[in-house]
C-alpha positions in Angstrom: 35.4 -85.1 86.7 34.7 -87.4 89.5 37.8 -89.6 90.8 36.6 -92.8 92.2 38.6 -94.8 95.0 39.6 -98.3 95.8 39.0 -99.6 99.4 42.3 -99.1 101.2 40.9 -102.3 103.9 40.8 -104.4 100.6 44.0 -103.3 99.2 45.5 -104.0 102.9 44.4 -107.6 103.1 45.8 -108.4 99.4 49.3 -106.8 100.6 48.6 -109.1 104.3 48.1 -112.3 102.1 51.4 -111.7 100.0 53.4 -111.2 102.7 52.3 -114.0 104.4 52.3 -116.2 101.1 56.1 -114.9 101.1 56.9 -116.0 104.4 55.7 -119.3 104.0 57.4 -119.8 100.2 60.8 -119.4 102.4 60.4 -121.4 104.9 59.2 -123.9 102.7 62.1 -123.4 100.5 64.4 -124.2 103.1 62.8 -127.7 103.8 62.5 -128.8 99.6 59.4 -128.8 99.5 58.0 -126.3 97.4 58.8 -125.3 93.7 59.7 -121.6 93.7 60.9 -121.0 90.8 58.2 -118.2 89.9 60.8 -116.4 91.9 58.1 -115.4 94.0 56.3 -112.9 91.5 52.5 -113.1 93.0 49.3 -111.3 91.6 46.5 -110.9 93.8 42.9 -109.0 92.6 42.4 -106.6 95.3 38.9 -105.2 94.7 36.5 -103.9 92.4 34.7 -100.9 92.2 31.6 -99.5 90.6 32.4 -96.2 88.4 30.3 -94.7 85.5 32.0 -93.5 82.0 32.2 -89.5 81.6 33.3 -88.0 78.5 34.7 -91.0 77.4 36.8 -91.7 80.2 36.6 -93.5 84.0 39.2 -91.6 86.4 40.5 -93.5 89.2 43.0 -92.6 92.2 45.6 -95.4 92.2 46.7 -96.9 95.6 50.5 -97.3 96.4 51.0 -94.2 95.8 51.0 -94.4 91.8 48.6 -91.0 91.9 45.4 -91.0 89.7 44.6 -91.7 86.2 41.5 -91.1 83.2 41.7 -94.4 81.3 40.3 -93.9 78.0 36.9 -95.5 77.4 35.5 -96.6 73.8 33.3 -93.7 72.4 30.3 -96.9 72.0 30.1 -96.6 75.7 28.2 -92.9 76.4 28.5 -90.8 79.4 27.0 -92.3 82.1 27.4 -95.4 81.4 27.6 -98.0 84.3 31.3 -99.9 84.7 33.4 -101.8 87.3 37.1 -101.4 88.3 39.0 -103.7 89.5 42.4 -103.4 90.7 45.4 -106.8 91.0 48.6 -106.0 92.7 51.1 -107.4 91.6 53.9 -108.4 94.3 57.7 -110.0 94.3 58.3 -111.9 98.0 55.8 -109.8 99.3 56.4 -106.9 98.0 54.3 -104.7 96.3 55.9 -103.8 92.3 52.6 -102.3 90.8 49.3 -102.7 89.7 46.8 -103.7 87.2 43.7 -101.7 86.0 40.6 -103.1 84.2 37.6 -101.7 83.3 34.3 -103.6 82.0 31.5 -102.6 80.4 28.6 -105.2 80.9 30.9 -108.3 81.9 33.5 -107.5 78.5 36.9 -105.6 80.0 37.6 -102.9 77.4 40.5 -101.3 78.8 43.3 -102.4 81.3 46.9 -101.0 81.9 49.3 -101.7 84.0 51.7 -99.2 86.8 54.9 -100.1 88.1 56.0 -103.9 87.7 53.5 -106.6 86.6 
């Protein structure tokens, strides 16, 4: 069963970008003049990915170090089947908590789960 992979320069940029949104929620904070009462909970889509359905299922290894998973795909959807990925991190003040998988078939997500703290 083949394991596809996220870009690990995409997933670096998205964890850049919090961490600088962070920084400047704090030091805006300080000054007044920003609402932050998301209590600085941010989700950023990293990066998508082309994978094909096999045996009813797309197997991905999961960044962050949340290991790999076979998401279950609808049996309508045969093997071989073309699909995209896409992975959102979610983060609290810049810091990573976990992640969101989803999985579309033809522009239609038909399965997404969540790791960690979304």
């Amino acid at each position: 069963m083949t394991h596809y992979d996220f870009d690990s320069k995409a997933i670096d940029s998205v964890l850049e970008a919090a961490q600088q949104h962070s920084t400047a929620l704090k030091q805006s904070s300080v000054n007044h003049q920003t609402d932050i009462s998301s209590g600085g909970k941010l989700v950023l889509g990293a990066t998508c990915i082309s994978v094909t359905v096999q045996n009813g299922k797309v197997c991905i290894n999961l960044p962050l170090g949340f290991g790999s998973v076979c998401l279950p795909i609808p049996a309508i959807f045969p093997s071989g089947t073309a699909a995209q990925a896409c992975l959102d991190i979610c983060t609290t003040w810049g810091v990573p908590t976990g992640i969101k998988v989803s999985v579309s078939v033809a522009g239609r997500t038909v399965v997404q789960q969540t790791f960690g703290y979304c």
